[in-house]
C-alpha positions as CSV (number, residue, x, y, z in Angstrom):
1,X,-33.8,-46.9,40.0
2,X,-30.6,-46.2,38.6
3,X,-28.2,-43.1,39.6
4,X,-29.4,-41.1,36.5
5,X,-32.9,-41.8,37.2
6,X,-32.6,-40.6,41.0
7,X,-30.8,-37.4,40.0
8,X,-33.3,-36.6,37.3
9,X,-36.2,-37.3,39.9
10,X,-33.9,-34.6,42.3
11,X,-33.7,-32.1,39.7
12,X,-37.0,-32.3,38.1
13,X,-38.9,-32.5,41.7
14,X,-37.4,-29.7,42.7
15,X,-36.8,-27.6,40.2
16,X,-40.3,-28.3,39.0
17,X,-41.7,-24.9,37.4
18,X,-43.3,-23.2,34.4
19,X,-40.2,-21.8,32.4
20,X,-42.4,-19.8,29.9
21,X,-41.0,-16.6,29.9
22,X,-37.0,-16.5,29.1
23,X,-35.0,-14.4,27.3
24,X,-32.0,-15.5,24.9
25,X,-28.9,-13.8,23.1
26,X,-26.8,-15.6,20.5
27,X,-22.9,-14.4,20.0
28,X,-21.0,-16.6,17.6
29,X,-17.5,-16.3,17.3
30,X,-16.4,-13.0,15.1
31,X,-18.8,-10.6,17.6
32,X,-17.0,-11.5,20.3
33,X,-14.0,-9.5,21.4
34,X,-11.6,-12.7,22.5
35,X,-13.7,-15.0,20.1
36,X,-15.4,-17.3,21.9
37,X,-19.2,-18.2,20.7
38,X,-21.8,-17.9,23.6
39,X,-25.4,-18.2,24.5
40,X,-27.7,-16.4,26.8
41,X,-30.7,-17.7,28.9
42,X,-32.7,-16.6,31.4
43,X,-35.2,-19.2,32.9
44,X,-37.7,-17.3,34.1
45,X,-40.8,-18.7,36.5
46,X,-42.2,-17.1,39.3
47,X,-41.9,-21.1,41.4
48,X,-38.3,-21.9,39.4
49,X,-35.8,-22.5,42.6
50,X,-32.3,-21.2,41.2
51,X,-30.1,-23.7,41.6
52,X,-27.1,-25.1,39.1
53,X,-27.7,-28.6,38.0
54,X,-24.9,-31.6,37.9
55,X,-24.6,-34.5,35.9
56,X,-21.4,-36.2,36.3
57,X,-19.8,-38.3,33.2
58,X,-20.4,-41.8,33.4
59,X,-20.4,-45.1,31.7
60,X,-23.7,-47.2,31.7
61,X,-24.2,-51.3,31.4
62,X,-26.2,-52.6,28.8
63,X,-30.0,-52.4,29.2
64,X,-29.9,-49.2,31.3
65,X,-32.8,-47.1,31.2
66,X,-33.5,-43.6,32.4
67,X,-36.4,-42.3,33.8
68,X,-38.3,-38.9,31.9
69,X,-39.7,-36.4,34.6
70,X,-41.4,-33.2,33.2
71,X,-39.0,-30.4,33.9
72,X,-41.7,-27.6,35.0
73,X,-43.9,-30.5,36.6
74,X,-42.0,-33.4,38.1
75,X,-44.5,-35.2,36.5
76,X,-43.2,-38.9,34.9
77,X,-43.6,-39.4,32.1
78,X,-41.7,-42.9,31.1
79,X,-37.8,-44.2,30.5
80,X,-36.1,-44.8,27.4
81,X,-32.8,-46.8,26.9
82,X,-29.8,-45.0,28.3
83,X,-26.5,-44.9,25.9
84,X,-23.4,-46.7,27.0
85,X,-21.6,-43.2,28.2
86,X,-23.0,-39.9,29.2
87,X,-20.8,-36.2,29.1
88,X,-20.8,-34.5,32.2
89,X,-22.6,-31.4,32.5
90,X,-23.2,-28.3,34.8
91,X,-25.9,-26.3,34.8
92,X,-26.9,-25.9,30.7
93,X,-23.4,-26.9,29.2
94,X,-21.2,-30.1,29.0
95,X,-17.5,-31.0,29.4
96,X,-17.1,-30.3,25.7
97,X,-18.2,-26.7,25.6
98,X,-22.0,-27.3,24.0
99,X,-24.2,-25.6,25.8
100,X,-27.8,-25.4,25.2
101,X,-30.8,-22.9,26.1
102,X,-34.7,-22.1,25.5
103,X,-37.9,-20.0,25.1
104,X,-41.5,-21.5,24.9
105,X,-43.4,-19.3,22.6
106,X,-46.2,-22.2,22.4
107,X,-47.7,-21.8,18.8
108,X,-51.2,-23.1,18.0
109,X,-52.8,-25.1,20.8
110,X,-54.2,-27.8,18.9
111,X,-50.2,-29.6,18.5
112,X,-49.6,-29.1,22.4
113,X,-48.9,-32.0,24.0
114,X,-49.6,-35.9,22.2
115,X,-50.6,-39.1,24.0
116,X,-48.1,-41.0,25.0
117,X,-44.8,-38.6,24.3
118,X,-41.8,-39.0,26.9
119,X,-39.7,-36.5,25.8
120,X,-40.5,-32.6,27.2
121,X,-38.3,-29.7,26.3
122,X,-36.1,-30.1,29.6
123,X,-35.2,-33.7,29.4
124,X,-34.2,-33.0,25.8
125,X,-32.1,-30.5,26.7
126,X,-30.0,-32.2,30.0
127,X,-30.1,-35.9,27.8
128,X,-28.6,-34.1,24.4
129,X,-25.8,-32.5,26.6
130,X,-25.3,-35.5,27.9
131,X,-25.2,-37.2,24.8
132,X,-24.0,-35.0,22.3
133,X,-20.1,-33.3,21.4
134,X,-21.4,-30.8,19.0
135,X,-24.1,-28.5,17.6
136,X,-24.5,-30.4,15.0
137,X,-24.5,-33.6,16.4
138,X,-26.9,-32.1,19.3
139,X,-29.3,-31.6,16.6
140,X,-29.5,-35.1,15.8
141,X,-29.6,-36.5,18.9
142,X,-32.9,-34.1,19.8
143,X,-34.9,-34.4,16.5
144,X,-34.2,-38.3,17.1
145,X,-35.5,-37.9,20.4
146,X,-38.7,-36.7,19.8
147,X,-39.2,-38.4,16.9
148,X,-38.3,-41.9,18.5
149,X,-40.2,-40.9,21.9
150,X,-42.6,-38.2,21.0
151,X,-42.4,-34.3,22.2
152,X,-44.8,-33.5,25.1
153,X,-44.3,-29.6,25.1
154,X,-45.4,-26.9,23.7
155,X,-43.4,-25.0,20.8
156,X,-40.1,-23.9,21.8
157,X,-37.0,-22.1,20.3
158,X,-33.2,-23.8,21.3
159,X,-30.4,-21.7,21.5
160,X,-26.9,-24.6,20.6
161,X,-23.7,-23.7,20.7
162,X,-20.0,-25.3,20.6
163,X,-17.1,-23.9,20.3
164,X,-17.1,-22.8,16.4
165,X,-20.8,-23.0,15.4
166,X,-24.3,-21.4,16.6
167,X,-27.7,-22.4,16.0
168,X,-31.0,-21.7,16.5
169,X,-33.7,-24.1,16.2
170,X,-37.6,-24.3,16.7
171,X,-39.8,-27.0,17.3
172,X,-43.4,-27.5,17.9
173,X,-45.1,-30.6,18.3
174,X,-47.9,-32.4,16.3
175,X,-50.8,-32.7,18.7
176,X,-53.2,-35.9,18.9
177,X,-52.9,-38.5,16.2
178,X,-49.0,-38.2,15.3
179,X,-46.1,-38.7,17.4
180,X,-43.2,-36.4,17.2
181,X,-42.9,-33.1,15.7
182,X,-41.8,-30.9,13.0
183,X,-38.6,-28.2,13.3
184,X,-36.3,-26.0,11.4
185,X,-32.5,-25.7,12.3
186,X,-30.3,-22.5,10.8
187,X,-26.7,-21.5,11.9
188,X,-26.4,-18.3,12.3
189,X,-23.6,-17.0,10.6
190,X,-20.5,-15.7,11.8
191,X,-20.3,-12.2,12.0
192,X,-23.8,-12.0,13.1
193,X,-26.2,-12.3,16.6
194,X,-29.3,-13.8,17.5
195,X,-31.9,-13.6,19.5
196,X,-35.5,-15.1,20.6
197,X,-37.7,-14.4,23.7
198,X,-40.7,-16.8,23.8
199,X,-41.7,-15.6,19.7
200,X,-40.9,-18.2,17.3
201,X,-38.6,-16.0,15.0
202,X,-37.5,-18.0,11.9
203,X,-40.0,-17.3,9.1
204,X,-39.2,-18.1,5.8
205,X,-35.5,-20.5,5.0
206,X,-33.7,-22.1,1.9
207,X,-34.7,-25.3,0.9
208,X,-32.9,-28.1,-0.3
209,X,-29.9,-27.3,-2.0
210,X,-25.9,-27.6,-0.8
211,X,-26.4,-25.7,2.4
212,X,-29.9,-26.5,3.5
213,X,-31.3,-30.6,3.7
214,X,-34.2,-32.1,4.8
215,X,-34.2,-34.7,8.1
216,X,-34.7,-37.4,5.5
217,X,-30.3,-36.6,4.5
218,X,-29.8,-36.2,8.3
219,X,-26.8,-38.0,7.7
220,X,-25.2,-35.1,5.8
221,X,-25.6,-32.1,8.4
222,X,-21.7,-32.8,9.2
223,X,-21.0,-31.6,5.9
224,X,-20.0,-27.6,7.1
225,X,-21.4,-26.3,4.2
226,X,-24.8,-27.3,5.2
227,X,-26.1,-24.1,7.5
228,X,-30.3,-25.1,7.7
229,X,-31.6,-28.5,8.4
230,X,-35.4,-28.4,8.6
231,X,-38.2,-31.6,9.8
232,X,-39.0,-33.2,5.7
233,X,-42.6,-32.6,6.6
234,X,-42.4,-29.1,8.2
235,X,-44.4,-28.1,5.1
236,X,-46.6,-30.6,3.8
237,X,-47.9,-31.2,7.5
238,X,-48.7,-27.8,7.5
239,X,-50.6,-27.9,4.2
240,X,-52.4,-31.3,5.8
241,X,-53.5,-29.5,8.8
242,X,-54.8,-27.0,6.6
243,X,-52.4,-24.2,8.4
244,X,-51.2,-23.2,5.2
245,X,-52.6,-22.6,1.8
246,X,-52.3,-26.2,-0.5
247,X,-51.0,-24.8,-3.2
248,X,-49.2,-22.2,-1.7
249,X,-45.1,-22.2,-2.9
250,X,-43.2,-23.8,-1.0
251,X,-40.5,-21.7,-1.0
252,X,-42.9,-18.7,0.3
253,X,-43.8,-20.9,3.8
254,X,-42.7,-19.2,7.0
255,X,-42.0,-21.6,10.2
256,X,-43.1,-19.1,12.4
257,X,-46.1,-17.5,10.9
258,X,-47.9,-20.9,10.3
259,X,-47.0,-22.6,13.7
260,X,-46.7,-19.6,16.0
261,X,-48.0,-15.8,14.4
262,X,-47.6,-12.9,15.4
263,X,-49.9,-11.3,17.6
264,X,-50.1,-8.1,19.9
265,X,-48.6,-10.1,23.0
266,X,-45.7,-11.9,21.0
267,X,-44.3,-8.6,19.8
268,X,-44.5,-6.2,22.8
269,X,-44.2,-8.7,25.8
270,X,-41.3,-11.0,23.6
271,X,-40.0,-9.7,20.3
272,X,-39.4,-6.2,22.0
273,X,-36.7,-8.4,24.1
274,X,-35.5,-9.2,20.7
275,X,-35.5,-5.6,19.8
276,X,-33.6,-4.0,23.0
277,X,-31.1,-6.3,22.6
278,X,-30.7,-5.8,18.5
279,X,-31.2,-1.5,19.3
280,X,-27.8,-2.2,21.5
281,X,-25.9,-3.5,19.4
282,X,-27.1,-2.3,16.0
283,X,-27.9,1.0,14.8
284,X,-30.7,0.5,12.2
285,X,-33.3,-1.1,14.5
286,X,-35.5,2.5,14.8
287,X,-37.5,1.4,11.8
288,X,-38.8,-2.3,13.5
289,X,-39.9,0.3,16.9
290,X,-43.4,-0.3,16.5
291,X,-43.5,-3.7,15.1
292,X,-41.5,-4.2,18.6
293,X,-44.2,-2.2,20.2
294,X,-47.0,-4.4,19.0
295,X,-49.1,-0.9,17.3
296,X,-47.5,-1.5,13.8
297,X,-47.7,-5.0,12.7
298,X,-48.1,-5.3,9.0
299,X,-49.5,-8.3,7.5
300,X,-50.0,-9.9,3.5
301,X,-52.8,-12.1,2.4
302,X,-52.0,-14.9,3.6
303,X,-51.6,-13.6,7.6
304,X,-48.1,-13.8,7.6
305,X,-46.0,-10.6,9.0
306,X,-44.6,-8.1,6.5
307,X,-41.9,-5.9,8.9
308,X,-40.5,-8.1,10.8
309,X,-37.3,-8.3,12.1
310,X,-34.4,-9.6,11.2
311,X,-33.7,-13.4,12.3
312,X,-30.3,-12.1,13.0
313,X,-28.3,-8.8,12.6
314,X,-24.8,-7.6,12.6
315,X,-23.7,-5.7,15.4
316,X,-21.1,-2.6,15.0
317,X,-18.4,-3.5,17.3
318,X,-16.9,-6.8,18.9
319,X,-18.7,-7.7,22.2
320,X,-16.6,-8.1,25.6
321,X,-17.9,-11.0,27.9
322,X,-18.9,-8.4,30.5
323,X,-21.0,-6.6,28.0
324,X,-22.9,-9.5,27.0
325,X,-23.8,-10.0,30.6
326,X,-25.1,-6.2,31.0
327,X,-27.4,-7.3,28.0
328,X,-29.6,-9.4,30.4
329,X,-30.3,-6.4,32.4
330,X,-31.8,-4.7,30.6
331,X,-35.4,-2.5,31.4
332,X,-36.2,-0.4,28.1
333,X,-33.9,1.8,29.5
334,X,-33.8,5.0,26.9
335,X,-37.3,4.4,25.4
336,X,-40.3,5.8,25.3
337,X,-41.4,2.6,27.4
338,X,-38.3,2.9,29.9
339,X,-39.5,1.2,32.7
340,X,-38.0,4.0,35.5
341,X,-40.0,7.0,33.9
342,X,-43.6,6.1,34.0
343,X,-46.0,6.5,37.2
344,X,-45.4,2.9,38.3
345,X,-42.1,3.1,39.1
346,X,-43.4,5.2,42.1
347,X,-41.0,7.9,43.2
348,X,-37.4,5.4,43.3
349,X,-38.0,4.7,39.8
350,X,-38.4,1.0,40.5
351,X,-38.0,-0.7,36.6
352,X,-40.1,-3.6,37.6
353,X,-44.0,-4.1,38.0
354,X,-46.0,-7.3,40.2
355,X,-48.0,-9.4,38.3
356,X,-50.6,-9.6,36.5
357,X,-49.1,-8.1,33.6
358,X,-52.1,-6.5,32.3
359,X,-55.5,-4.8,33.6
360,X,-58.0,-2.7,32.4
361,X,-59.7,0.6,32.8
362,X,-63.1,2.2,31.9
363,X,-63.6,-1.0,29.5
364,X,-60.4,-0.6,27.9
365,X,-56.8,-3.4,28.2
366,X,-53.9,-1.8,29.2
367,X,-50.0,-4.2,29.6
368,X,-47.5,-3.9,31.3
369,X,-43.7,-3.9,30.0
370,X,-42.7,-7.1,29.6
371,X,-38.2,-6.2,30.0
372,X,-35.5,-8.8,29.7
373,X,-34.9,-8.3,33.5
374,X,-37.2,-9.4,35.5
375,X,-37.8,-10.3,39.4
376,X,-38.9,-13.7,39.0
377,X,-35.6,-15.4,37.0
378,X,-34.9,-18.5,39.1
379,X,-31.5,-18.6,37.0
380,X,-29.7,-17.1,34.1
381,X,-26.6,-17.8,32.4
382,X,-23.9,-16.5,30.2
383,X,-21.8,-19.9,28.1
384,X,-18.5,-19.0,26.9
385,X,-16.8,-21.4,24.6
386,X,-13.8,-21.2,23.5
387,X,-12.3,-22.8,20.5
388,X,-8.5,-22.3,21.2
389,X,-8.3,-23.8,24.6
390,X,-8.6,-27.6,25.5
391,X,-12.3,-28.4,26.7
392,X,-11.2,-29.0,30.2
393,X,-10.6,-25.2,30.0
394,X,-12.5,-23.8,27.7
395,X,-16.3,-23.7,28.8
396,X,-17.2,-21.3,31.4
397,X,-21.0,-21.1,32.1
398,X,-21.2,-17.6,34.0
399,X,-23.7,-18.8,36.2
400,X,-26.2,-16.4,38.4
401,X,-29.9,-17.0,40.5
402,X,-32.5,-14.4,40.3
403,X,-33.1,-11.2,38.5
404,X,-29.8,-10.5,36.6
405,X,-29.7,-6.7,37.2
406,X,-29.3,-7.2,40.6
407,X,-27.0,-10.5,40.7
408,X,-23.7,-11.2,40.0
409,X,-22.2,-14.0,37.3
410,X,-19.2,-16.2,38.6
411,X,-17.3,-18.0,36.4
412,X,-18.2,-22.3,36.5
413,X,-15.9,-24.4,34.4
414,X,-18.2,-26.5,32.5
415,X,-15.5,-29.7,33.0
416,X,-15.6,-29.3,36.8
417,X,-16.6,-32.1,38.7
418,X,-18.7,-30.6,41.3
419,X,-20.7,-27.4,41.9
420,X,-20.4,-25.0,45.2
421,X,-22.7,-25.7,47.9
422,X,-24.5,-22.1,47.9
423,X,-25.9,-23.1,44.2
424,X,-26.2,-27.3,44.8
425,X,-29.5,-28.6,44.2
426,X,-31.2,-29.4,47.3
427,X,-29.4,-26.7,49.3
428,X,-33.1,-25.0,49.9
429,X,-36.4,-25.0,47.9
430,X,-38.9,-22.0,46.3
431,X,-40.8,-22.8,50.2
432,X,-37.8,-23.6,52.1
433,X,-35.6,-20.5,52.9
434,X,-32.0,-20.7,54.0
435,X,-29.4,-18.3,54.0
436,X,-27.0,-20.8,52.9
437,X,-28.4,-20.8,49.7
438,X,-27.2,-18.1,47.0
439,X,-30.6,-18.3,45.6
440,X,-31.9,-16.7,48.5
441,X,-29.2,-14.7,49.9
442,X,-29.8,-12.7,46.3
443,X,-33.7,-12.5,46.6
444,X,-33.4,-10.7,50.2
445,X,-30.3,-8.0,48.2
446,X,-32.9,-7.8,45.0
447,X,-36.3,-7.7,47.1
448,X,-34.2,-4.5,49.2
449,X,-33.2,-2.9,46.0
450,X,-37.2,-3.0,44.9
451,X,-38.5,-0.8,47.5
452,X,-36.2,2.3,46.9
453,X,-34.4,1.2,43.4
454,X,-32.8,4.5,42.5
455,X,-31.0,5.1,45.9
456,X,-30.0,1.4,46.7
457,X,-29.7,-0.2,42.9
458,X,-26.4,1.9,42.0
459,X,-24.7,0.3,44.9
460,X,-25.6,-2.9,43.9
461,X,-24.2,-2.1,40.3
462,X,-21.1,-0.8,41.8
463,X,-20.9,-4.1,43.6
464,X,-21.7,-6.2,40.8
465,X,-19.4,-4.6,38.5
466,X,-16.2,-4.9,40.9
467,X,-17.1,-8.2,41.5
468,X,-17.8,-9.2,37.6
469,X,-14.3,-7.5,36.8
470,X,-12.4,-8.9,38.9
471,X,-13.7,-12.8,37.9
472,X,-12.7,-11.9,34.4
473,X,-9.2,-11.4,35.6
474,X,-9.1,-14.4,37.7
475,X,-10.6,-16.3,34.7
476,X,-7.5,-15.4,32.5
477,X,-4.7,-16.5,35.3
478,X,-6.7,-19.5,35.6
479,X,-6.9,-20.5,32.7
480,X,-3.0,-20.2,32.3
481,X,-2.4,-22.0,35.2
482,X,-4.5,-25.2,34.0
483,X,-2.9,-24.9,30.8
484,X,0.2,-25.3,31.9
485,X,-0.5,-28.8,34.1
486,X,-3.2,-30.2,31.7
487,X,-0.8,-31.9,29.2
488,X,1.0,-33.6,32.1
489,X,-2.1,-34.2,34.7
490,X,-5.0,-33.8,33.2
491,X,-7.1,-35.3,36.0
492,X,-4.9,-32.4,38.3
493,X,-6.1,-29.4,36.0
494,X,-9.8,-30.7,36.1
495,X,-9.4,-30.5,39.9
496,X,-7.9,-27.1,40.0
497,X,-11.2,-26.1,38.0
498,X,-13.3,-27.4,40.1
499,X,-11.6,-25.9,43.3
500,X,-11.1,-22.5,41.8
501,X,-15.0,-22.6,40.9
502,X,-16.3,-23.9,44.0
503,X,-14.3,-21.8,46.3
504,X,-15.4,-19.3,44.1
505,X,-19.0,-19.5,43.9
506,X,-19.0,-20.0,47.2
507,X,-17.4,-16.9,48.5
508,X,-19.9,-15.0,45.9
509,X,-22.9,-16.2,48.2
510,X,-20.9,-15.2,51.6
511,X,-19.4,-12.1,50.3
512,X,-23.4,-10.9,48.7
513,X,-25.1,-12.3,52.3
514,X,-22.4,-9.2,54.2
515,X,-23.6,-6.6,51.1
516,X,-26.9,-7.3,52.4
517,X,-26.6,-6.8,56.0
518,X,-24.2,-3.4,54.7
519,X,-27.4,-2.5,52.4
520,X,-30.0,-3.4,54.9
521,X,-28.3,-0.9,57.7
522,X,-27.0,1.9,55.6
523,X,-31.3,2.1,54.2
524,X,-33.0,1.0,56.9
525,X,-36.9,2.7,57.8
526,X,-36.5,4.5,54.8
527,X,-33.4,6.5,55.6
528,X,-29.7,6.9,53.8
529,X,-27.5,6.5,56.7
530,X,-23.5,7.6,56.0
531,X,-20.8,6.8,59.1
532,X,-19.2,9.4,60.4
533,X,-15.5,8.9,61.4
534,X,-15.0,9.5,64.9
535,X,-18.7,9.6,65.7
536,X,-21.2,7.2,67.4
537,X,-24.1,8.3,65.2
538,X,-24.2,8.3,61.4
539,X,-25.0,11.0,58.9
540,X,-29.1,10.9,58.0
541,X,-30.7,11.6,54.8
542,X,-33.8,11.7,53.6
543,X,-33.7,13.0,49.9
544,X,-37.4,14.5,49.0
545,X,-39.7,13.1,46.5
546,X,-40.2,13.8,43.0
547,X,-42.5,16.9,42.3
548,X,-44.7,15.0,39.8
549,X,-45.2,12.6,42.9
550,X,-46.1,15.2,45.3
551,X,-48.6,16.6,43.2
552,X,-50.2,13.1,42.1
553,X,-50.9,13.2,46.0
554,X,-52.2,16.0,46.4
555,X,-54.7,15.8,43.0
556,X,-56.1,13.1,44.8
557,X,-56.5,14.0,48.9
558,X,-57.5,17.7,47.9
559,X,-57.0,19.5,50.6
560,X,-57.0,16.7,53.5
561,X,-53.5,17.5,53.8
562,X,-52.7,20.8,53.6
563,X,-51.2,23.1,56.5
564,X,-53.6,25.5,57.6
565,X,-52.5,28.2,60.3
């Protein structure tokens, strides 16, 4: 086994999980205030160990191979030939700023999975950053893949960015009988964002012309003025399989409603994502409410959905980095579904319900709110790439483990050479605790936060926000300082990045494991507990419940309670 093939076997046996349930945002370069492009992603499993993944650049002989392992499974799956050199990587971005992320939305069952495919959506994610410079040239080097190799997954939509461009494509697979599968690629285009949350979301696109090609001109997608690449038989296999009409137009077929419609679920448990995100940025999103909701969804004669949203929407101001991350966090908050204002949020206003997500009553199916935060994020990230720096400095992956409204995102150079031992795969496992971990020094902060969210959670914000600010900061002297050594020493300016990230992902863990113990004492048994200076005992407070709460109690003991003299 060669040292690719043992680290993939590390990261895929650990890691293994069932990433079906993320959330993604796409910024490209005019939305953001210092012009950078980024990318979201939340991978979100309830058995996905948080961890940040390492591939280091290297050079391999000829007649390498590298062994395929199932990301959510472990499972192998086969080896293919390795390429003479691989990029280095951390986490979901490479040395040269292109960064990649997902959502499974699935699509019809019958193309899940063919005989005999290698390639899964998580091995052709960590190969193409390892193989690929660009967006562009990441898109090749994936639709090769699974055309070469075959796709095993389900459908899913890819976030890819680089420094300049941003794109969004979606693939599904073509079941038994045909190996590979059959895509669309758009960029979105500057000035606008993006979005997708386990709902394939492009519908209808141009055809071939001078921006949009087919896979069988490939060759051409480096042309800039080419913005949508699409599979050549996205269509006609559609028409084979009998998805859509024979002699339907062409121009008229929509990627998503054919492969992956529309249904109650994939509006308000995954384009509502789509929609929270949009309504913050973008003040015309009221009308696509209940489409979001799932109770308006308007459909033509051929199935296909009438009101949808937007693929992509311009947003009214320039976005900071900080706001972008305060975008994952996200609960509904100001709706009529916030998730603080309704009976199960108890009387703390907790925003977050345990599984399952739905249940019924008196014969009748009720859900619950599906929110961009959730509890059971193993990781999330926010890429920053930045065009008028050297690559050595300009990707930052603002890396975090667990539910992003209650963790913190440090800044990771993505040319760094080696990750900090709190976030290091292997330092702990989904059954293994450790307190050395950061994975699980935020799950014991988060878990607190749960049982009394509206008296413990704005500390944690407070914390998270001083914290957040003042890596932003450090990011900028960094960056200065590398700048001014990387001409002369490059090797010397990569170190410094990886020291500065290290030391500081590291301190993030230890600094978040004494927040804990301060969180744990000061709310202890169900008390607020304040020092008083000078005194041995503290200030106690036990604010009183909600009145609606009281009274739900006593509607339901009667009077088993009451005083009686």
């Amino acid at each position: 086994m060669n040292k690719l093939s043992l680290m993939l076997l590390v990261v895929w046996g650990c890691a293994c999980h069932q990433a079906f349930a993320c959330t993604n945002f796409l910024f490209t370069k005019s939305t953001t205030k210092d012009g950078s492009t980024s990318i979201t992603y939340a991978a979100d499993s309830h058995v996905l160990y948080g961890e940040l993944y390492h591939w280091p650049a290297a050079n391999w002989p000829a007649g390498s191979y590298v062994d395929i392992y199932e990301w959510d499974t472990g499972h192998f799956l086969g080896k293919i030939p390795q390429v003479s050199h691989t990029y280095g990587v951390i986490g979901n971005m490479n040395e040269h700023q292109l960064a990649i992320g997902e959502t499974t939305y699935g699509g019809r069952s019958e193309l899940h999975h063919q005989a005999g495919a290698i390639i899964d959506y998580g091995s052709l994610i960590y190969l193409t950053l390892q193989r690929a410079r660009t967006a562009r040239e990441a898109i090749v080097v994936m639709t090769n893949l699974v055309e070469e190799y075959g796709y095993y997954s389900e459908g899913e939509s890819f976030s890819i960015s680089d420094p300049n461009e941003v794109w969004i494509m979606e693939m599904i697979g073509k079941g038994e009988g045909e190996k590979g599968a059959v895509w669309v690629a758009r960029m979105v285009p500057d000035g606008y964002v993006c979005a997708h949350a386990n709902q394939a979301r492009i519908t209808t696109f141009p055809l071939e012309g001078r921006s949009s090609i087919s896979s069988d001109k490939i060759k051409n997608i480096y042309d800039k003025e080419v913005t949508t690449v699409y599979a050549k038989d996205v269509i006609s296999f559609a028409k084979q399989k009998g998805f859509y009409p024979q002699y339907a137009p062409n121009k008229d077929f929509s990627f998503s409603d054919t492969y992956a419609p529309v249904d109650f679920s994939g509006a308000r448990a995954c384009e509502i994502r789509v929609w929270a995100f949009f309504n913050e940025v973008n003040p015309d999103m009221a009308p696509y409410w209940g489409y979001a909701k799932g109770t308006d969804i308007q459909r033509d004669g051929k199935g296909y959905v009438t009101n949808r949203m937007p693929l992509w929407v311009k947003p009214s101001r320039k976005l900071d980095i900080l706001e972008i991350m305060d975008f994952m966090r996200n609960h509904l908050e100001g709706t009529e579904l916030d998730m603080r204002k309704d009976p199960g949020a108890g009387p703390y206003e907790c925003p977050y319900r345990w599984r399952p997500m739905s249940y019924s009553v008196d014969g009748k199916k009720y859900v619950m709110e599906r929110t961009t935060a959730t509890q059971q994020t193993g990781f999330s990230f926010v890429s920053q790439s930045r065009s008028w720096l050297p690559d050595a400095i300009g990707g930052i992956i603002w890396f975090g483990v667990d539910d992003a409204a209650n963790s913190v995102y440090f800044p990771m150079y993505s040319a760094a050479t080696e990750v900090p031992y709190a976030y290091a795969v292997g330092n702990g496992s989904m059954m293994q605790f450790t307190d050395k971990a950061a994975f699980w020094v935020f799950n014991q902060v988060s878990n607190l936060t749960y049982t009394r969210y509206n008296a413990i959670h704005p500390e944690v914000r407070a914390k998270q926000k001083e914290l957040e600010n003042r890596y932003k900061s450090y990011v900028q002297m960094t960056d200065a300082a590398a700048l001014s050594m990387i001409e002369q020493k490059p090797e010397l300016a990569v170190g410094y990045l990886t020291d500065f990230s290290c030391n500081t992902g590291n301190q993030l863990a230890a600094t978040w494991k004494d927040f804990y113990g301060y969180l744990f004492t000061r709310f202890m048994d169900g008390n607020i507990k304040t020092p008083i200076p000078g005194e041995k005992n503290p200030k106690v407070e036990n604010p009183p419940l909600p009145e609606w709460y009281l009274r739900t109690i006593t509607n339901y003991m009667g009077n088993k309670q009451e005083v009686t003299e």
